[in-house]
MITOR-277386 format. One line per 4 residues: number of its first residue (from 1); their letters; for each residue x negated, y, z of C-alpha. Coordinates in nm, 4 decimals, padded with zeros to 6 digits. Layout:
NUM = A = X,Y,Z ~ ... $
***
This chain:
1 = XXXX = 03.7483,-07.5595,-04.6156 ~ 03.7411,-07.1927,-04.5668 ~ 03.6598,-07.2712,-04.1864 ~ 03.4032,-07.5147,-04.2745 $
5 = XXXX = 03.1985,-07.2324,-04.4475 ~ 03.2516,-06.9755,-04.1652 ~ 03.0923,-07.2317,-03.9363 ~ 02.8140,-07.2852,-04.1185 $
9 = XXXX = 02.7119,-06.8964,-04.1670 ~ 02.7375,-06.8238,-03.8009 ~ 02.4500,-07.0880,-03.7897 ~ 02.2773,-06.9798,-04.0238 $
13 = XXXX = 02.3147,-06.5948,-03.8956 ~ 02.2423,-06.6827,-03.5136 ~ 01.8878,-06.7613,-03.4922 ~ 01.7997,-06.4458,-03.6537 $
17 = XXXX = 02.0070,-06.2499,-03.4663 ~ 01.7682,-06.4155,-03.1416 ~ 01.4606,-06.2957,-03.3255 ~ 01.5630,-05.9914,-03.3744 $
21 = XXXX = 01.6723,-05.9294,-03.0641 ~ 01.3332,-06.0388,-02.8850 ~ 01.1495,-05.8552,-03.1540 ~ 01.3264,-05.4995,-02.9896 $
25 = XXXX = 01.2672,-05.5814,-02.6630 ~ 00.8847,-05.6511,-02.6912 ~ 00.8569,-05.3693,-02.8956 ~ 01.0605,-05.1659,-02.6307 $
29 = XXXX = 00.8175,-05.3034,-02.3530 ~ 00.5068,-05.2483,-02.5366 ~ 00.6373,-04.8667,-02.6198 ~ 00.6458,-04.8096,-02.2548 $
33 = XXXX = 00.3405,-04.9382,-02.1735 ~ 00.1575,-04.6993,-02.3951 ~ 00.3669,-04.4084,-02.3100 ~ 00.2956,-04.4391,-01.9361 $
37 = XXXX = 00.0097,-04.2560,-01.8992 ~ 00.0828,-03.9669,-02.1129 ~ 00.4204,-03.9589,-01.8813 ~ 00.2066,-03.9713,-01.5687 $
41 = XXXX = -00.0167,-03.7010,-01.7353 ~ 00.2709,-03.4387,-01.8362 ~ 00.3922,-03.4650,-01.5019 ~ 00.0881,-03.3614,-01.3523 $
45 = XXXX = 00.0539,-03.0588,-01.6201 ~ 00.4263,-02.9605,-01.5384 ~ 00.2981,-02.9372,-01.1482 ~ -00.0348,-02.7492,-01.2125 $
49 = XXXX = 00.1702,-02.5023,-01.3347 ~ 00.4565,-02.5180,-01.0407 ~ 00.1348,-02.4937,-00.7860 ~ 00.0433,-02.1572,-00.9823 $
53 = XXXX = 00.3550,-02.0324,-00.8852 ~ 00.3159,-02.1627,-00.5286 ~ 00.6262,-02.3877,-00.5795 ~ 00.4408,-02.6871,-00.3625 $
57 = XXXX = 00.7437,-02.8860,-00.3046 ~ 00.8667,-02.9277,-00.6681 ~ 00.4637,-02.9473,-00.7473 ~ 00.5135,-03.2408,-00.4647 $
61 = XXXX = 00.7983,-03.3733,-00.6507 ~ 00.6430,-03.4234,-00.9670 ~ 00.3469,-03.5930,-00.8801 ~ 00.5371,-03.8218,-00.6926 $
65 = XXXX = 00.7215,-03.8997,-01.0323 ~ 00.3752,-03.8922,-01.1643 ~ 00.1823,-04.1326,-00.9445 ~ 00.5292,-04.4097,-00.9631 $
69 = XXXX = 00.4703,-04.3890,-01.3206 ~ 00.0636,-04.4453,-01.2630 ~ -00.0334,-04.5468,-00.9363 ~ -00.4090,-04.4735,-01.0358 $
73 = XXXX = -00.3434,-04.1520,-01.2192 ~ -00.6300,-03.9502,-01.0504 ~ -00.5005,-03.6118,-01.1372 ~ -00.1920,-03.6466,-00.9700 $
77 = XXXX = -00.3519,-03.7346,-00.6605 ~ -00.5892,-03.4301,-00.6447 ~ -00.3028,-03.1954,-00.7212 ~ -00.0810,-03.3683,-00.4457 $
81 = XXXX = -00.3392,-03.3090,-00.2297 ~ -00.3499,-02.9545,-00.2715 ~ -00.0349,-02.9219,-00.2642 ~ 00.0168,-03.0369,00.0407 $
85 = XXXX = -00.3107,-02.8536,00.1964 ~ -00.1078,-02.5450,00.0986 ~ 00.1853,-02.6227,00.3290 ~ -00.0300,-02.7267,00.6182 $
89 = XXXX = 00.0420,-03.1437,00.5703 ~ -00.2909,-03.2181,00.6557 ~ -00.2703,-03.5812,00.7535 ~ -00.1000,-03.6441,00.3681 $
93 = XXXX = -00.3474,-03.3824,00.2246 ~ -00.5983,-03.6094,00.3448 ~ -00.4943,-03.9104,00.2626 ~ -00.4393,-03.8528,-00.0734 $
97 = XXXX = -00.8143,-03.6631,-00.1626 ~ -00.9618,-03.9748,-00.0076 ~ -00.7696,-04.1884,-00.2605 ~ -00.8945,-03.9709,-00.5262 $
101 = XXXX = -01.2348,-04.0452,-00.3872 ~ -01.1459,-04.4305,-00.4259 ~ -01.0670,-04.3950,-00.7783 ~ -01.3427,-04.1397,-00.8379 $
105 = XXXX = -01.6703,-04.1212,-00.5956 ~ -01.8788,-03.8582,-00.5810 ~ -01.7078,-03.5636,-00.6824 ~ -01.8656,-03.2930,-00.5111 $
109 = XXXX = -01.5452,-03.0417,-00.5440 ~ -01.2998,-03.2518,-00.4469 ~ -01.5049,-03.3488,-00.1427 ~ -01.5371,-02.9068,-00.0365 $
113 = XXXX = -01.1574,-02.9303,-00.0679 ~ -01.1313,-03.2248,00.1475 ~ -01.3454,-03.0537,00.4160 ~ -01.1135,-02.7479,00.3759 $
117 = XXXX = -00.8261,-02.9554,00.4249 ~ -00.9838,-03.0435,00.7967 ~ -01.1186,-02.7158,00.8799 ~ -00.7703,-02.5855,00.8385 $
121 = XXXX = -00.6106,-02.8322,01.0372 ~ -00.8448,-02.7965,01.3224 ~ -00.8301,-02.4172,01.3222 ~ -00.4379,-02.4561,01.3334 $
125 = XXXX = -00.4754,-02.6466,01.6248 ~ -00.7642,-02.4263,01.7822 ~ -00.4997,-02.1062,01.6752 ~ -00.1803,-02.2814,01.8865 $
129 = XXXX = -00.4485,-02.3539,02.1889 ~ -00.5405,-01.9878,02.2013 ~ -00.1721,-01.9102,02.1960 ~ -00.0842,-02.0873,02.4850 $
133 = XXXX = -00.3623,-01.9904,02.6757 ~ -00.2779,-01.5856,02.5875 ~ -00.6068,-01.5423,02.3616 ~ -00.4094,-01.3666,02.1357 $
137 = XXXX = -00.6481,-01.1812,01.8931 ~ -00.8957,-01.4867,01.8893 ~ -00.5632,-01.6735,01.7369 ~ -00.5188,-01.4670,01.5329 $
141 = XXXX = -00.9042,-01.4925,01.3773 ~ -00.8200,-01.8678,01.3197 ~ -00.4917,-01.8128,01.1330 ~ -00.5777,-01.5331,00.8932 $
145 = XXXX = -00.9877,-01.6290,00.8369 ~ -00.9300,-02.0186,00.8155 ~ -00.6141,-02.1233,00.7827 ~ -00.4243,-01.9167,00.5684 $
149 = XXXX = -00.7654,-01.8903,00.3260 ~ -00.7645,-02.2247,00.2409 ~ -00.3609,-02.2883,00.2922 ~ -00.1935,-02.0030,00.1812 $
153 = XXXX = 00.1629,-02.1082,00.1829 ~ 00.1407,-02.2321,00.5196 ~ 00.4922,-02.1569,00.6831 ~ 00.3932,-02.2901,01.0063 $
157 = XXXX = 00.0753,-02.0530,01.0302 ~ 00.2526,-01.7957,00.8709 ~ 00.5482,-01.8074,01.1658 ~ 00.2692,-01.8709,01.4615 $
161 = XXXX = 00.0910,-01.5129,01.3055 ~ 00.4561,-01.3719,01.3438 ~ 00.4628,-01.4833,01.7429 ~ 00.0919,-01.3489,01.7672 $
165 = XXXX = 00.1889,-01.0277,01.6180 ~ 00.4876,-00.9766,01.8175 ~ 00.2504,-01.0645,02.1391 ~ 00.0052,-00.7624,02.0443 $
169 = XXXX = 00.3148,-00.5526,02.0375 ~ 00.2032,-00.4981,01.6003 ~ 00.6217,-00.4770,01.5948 ~ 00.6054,-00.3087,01.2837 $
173 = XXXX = 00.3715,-00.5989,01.1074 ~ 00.6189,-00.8950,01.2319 ~ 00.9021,-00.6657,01.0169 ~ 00.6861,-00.6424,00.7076 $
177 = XXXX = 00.5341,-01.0364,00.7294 ~ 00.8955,-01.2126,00.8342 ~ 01.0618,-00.9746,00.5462 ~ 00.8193,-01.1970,00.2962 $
181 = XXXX = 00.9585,-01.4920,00.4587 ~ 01.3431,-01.4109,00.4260 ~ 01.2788,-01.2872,00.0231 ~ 01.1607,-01.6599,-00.0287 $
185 = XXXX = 01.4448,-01.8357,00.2403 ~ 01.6943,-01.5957,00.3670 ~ 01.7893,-01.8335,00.5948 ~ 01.4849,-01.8937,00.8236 $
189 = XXXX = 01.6033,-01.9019,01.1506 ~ 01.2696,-01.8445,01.3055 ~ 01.1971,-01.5513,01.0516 ~ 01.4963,-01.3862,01.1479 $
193 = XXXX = 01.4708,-01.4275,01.5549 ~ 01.1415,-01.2850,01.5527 ~ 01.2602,-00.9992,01.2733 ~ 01.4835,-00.9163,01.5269 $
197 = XXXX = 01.2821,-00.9142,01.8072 ~ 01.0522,-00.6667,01.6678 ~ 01.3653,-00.4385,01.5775 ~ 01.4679,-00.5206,01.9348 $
201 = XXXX = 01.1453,-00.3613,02.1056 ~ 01.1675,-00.0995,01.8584 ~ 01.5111,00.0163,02.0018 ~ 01.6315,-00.0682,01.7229 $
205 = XXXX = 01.9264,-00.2404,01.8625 ~ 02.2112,-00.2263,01.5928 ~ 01.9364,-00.3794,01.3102 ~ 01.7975,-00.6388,01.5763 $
209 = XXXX = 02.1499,-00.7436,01.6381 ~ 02.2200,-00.7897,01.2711 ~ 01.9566,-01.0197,01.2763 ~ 02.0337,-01.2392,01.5494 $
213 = XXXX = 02.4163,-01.2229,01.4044 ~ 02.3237,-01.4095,01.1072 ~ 02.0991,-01.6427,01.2969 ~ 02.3811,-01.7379,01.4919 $
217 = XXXX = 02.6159,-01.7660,01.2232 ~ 02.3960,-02.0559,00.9931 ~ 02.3238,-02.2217,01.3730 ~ 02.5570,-02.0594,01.6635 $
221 = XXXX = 02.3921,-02.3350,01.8987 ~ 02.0165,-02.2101,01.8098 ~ 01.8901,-02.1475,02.2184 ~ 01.6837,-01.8689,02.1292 $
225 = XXXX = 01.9107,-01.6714,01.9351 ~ 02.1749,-01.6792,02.1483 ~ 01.9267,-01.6087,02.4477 ~ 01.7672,-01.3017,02.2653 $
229 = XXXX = 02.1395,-01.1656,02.1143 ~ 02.3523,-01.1899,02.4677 ~ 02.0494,-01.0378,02.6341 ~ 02.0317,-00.7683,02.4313 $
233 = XXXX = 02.3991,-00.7196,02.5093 ~ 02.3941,-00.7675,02.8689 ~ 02.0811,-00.5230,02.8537 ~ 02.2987,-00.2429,02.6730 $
237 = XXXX = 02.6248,-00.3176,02.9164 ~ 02.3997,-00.2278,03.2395 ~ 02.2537,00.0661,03.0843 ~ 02.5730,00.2535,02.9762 $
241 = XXXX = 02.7614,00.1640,03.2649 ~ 02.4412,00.3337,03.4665 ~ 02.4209,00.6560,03.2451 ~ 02.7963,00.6497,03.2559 $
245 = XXXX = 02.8595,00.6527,03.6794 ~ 02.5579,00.9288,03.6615 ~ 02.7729,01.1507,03.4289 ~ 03.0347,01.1132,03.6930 $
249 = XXXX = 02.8671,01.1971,03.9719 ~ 02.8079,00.8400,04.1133 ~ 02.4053,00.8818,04.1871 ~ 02.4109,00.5407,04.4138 $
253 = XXXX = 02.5625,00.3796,04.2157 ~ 02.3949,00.4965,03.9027 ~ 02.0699,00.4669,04.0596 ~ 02.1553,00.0333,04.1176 $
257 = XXXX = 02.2741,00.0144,03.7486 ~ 01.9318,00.1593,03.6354 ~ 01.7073,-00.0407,03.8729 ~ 01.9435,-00.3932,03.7361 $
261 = XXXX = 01.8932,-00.2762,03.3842 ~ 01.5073,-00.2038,03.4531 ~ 01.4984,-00.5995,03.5400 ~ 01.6432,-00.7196,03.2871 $
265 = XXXX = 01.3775,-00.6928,03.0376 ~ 01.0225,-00.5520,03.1685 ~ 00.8288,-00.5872,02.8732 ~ 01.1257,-00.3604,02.6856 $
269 = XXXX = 00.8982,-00.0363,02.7067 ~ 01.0426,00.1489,02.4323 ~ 01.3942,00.1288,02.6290 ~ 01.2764,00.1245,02.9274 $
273 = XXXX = 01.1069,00.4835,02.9036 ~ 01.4013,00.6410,02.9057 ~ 01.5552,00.3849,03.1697 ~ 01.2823,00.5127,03.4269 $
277 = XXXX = 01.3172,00.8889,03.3670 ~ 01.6851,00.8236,03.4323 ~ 01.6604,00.6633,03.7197 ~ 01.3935,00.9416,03.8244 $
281 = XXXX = 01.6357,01.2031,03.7533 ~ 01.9199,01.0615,03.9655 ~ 01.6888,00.9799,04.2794 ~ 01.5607,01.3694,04.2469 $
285 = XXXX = 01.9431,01.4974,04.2574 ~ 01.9628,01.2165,04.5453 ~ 01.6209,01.3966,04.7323 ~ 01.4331,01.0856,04.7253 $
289 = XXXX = 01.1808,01.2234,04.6213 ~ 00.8668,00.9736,04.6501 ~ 01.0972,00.6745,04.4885 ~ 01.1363,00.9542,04.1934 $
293 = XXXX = 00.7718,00.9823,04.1871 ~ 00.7407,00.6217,04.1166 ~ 00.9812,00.6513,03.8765 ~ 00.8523,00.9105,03.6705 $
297 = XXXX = 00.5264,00.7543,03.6969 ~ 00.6329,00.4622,03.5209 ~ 00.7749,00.6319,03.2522 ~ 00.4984,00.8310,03.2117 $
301 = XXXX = 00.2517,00.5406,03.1944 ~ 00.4251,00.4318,02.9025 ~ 00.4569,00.7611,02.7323 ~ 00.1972,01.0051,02.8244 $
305 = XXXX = 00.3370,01.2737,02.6569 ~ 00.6758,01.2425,02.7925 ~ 00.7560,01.6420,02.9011 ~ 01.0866,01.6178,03.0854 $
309 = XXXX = 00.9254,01.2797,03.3041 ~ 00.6426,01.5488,03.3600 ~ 00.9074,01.7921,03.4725 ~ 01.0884,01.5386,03.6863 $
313 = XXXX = 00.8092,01.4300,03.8575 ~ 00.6839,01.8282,03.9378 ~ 01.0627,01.8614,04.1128 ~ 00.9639,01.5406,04.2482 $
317 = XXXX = 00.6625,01.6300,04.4324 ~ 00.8050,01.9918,04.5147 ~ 01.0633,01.7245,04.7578 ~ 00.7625,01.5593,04.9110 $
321 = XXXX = 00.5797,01.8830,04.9500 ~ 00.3087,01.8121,04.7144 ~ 00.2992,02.1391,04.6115 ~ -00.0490,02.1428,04.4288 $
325 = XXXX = 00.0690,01.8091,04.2471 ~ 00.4081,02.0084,04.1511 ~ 00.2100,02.2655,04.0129 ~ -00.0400,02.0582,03.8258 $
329 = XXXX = 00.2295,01.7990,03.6202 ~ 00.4296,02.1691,03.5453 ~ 00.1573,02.3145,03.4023 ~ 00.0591,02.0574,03.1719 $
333 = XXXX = 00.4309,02.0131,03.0869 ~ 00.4859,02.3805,03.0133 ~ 00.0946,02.3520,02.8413 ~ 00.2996,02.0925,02.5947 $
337 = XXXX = 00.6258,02.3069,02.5568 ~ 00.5454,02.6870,02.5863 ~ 00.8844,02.8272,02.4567 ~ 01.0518,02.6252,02.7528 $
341 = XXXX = 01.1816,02.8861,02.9760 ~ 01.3214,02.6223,03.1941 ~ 00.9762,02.4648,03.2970 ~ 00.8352,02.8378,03.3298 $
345 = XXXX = 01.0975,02.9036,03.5774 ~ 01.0242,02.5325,03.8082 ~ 00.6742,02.6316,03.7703 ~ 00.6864,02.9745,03.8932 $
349 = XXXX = 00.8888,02.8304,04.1725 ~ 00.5782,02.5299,04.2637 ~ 00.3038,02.8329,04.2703 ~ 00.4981,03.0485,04.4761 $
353 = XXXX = 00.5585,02.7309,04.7397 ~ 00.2055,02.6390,04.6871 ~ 00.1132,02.9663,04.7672 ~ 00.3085,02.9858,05.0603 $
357 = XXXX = 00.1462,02.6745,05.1895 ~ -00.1804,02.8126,05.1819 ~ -00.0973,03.0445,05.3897 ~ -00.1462,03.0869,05.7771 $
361 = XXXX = 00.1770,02.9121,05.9548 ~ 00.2115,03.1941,06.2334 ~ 00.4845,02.9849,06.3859 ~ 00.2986,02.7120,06.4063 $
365 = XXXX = -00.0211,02.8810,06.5796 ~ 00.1886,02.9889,06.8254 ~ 00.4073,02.6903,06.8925 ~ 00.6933,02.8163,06.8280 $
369 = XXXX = 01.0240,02.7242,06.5818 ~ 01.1579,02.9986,06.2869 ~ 01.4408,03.0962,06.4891 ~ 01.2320,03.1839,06.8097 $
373 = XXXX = 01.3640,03.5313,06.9507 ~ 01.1052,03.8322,06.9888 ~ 01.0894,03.7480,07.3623 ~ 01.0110,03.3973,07.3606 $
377 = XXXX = 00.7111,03.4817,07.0667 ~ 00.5818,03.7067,07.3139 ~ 00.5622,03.4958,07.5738 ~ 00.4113,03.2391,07.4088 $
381 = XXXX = 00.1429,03.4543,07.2960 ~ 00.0605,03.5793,07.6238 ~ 00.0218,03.2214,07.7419 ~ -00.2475,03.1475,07.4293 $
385 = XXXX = -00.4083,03.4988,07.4342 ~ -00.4932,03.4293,07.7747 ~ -00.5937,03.0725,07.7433 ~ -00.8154,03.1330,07.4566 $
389 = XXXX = -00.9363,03.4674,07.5822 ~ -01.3819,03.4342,07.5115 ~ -01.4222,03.5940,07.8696 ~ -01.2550,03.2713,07.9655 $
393 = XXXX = -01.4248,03.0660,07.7972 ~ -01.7797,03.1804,07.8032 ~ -01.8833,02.7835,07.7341 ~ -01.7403,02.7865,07.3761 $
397 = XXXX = -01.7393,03.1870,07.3422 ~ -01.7201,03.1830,06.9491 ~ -01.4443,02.9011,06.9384 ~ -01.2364,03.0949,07.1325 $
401 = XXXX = -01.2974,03.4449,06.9485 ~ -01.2145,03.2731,06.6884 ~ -00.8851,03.1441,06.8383 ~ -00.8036,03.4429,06.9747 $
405 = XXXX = -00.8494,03.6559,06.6386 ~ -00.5914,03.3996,06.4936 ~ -00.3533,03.3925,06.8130 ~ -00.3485,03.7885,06.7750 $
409 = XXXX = -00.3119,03.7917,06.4277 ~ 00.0468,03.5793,06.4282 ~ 00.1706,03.8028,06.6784 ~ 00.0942,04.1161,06.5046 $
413 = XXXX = 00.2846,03.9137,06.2298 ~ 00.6110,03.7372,06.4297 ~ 00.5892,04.0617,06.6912 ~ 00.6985,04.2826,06.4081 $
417 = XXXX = 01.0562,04.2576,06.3029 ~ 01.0124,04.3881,05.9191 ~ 00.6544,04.2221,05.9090 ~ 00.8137,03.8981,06.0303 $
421 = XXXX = 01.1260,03.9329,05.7879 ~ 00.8881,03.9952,05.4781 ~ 00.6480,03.6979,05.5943 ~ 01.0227,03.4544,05.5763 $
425 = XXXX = 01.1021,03.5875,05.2842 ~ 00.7089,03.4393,05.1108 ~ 00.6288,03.8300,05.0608 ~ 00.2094,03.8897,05.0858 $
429 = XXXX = 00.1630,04.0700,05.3743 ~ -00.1379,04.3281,05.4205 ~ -00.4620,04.1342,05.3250 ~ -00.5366,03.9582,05.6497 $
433 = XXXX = -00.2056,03.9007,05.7324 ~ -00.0218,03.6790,05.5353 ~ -00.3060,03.5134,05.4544 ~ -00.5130,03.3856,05.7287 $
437 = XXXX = -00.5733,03.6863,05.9036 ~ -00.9178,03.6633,05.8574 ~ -00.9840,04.0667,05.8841 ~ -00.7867,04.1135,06.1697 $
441 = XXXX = -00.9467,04.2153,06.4987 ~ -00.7828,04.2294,06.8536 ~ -01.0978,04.3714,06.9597 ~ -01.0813,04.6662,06.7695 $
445 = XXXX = -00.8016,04.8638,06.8050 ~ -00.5476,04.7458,06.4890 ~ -00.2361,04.7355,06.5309 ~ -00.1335,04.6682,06.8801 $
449 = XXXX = -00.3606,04.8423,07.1878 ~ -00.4472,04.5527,07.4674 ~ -00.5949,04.6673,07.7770 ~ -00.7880,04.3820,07.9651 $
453 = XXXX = -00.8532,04.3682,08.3638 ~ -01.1237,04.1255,08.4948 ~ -01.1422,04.3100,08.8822 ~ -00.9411,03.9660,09.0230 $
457 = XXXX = -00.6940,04.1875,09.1295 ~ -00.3096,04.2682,08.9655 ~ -00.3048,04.6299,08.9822 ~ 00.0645,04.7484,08.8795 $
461 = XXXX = 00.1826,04.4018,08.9598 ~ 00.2713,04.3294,08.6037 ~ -00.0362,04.1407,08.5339 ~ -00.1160,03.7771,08.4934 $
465 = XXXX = -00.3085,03.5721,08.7559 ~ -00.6202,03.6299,08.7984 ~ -00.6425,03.9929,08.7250 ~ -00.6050,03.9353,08.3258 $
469 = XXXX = -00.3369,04.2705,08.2401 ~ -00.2217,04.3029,07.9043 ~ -00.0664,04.6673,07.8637 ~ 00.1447,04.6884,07.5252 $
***
């Protein structure tokens, strides 16, 4: 009996128990229809405010949410858009403003921002093209007037501006720009390999190698890091073993290891300054002095105001007998450090060489060497004195005065032991003397007495053929 009843309330129970149950779940369905768009529209609120604080990709994230919940939820759309316009996804930027433009025609702002959208994209391209090509500065126009105007968090732009940067040699830019890059993502690899290479052509080797350290350490098989790192090393190996065999005395050698490092890296200037007025130093101590010329030269075409490669090159030129080059790089360099005693010294030492090659070479006029004895001087000035004398020459009379003045003058010079002596030693000699003998006159009686016989005869038999006598 008792079962009887509990089979006949479950019956009755059961069919209200189904009502109630579909009576929840249309409820439940009709609460989420309603609730849909305000969903879709919160979402796009929450990502306004995550594109005011540039956060694009949880902006993107949202209005992905936001569009699943309402596939025509305009809003979303526009704000996508943007979004990705920001972070230089053109082709999705685009897409998505011309589904706005579906949904809503004619709307004259979202149309500028769609043209914005392109004009960035095509200036991105135009800014890589001028890359390539080595227009650097005209690059650059594109990425900071168009591209980075209307898609300011770029990354893509923002790393191609880096490359530029680093091309124009603007080393201390590329540390300021990537630095914004690393506070937002410490771990961009780009960012950091061309932070380091701007430390890197700075000299700054221990901070560029920090750099390329932690590069190497999120990706150790990253082909530009570990290019840029072990050439950096390889770099630094060659030059200490070079300024290490100079220190000992190896010149040769050291000279090789300088020239190797020198290769290594051309564009290096900021090392390579010092790499070229090393090497000139060596091939001065070596006496090579025109490959030191070249050397110094370098150097100094990359720093202008580099004294001691001024210096170097002035001991250079004194080896190639340059003397009035010597003289003009000492001057400048002692111009640019007066308190140098040093460079006074090396200069005194150019003027007093260029002096000396200013001067008459007595030897020379006479054709004979700097350790000719008396007697073979006088000989040879006989033999010119009476070549060149003007009675003998009555066809080109002044020529050979003039000859003859200068013949007459370097013996009066080399025919004098203590005049000859002082004249070796770079001493100024009487004022028509040592230098050019222009006042001298073997016409007139100075210095020595010349007697000259024209009769054709050789009276005393101690003249010269012809009847030209010299008496001394």
């Amino acid at each position: 009996m008792v079962m009887r009843t509990q089979r006949s309330a479950a019956a009755a129970i059961l069919p209200l128990l189904f009502f109630h149950l579909f009576v929840s779940f249309y409820c439940l369905i009709a609460s989420a229809q309603e609730n849909k768009p305000s969903d879709a529209i919160d979402l796009s609120k929450r990502a306004s405010e995550m594109i005011k604080l540039k956060r694009y990709n949880d902006a993107i994230a949202l209005l992905n949410s936001a569009i699943k919940v309402d596939p025509d939820h305009s809003d979303a759309y526009q704000l996508r858009a943007t979004s990705f316009r920001q972070i230089c996804k053109f082709e999705e930027s685009e897409k998505d403003y011309k589904r706005f433009l579906e949904l809503k025609p004619k709307s004259p702002s979202v149309e500028k921002e769609l043209s914005q959208t392109l004009q960035a994209r095509d200036a991105l391209n135009s800014a890589y093209n001028h890359f390539e090509s080595g227009d650097y500065p005209k690059a650059m126009d594109y990425i900071n007037k168009i591209v980075l105007v209307y898609s300011s968090g770029c990354l893509e732009a923002k790393i191609l501006k880096l490359k530029l940067m680093l091309a124009l040699k603007d080393y201390s830019s590329v540390i300021s720009e990537a630095g914004y890059i690393l506070k937002e993502d410490e771990d961009n690899l780009e960012a950091l390999l061309l932070r380091g290479r701007a430390y890197y052509y700075l000299s700054d080797h221990d901070v560029a190698s920090r750099h390329y350290q932690k590069g190497l350490r999120l990706d150790p098989e990253h082909s530009e890091l570990k290019k840029a790192y072990f050439g950096m090393k390889q770099l630094l190996k060659k030059t200490k073993s070079a300024e290490d065999n100079a220190a000992r005395g190896k010149l040769r050698v050291a000279a090789e290891d300088f020239k190797a490092a020198l290769a290594l890296d051309p564009s290096h200037t900021s090392h390579n300054v010092h790499l070229h007025l090393s090497l000139c130093k060596v091939l001065v101590k070596l006496g090579r002095g025109k490959d030191a010329i070249s050397s110094c030269t370098e150097a100094l075409n990359i720093d202008e105001e580099l004294v001691e490669a001024l210096v170097q090159r002035g001991e250079a030129k004194l080896l190639t007998e340059d003397w009035e080059g010597a003289v003009q790089d000492l001057k400048i360099a002692a111009e640019k450090s007066p308190q140098d005693t040093i460079i006074r010294e090396v200069l005194m030492r150019a003027e007093k060489s260029l002096k000396l090659s200013q001067r008459k070479d007595w030897y020379k006029i006479l054709g004979v060497s700097k350790t000719a004895h008396v007697a073979e001087i006088k000989r040879a000035y006989k033999k010119l004195a009476l070549q060149w004398h003007p009675d003998k020459n009555v066809d080109n009379r002044e020529e050979a005065e003039a000859k003859f003045r200068e013949i007459a003058a370097a013996y009066e010079v080399l025919g004098d032991e203590d005049k000859r002596v002082r004249y070796d030693r770079g001493e100024d000699l009487d004022e028509g003397m040592g230098m050019g003998g222009g006042g001298f006159n073997p016409f007139g009686g100075h210095g020595q007495q010349y007697t000259f016989h024209f009769d054709g005869g050789n009276p005393g038999g101690g003249g010269f053929p012809g009847g030209f006598q010299f008496n001394f």
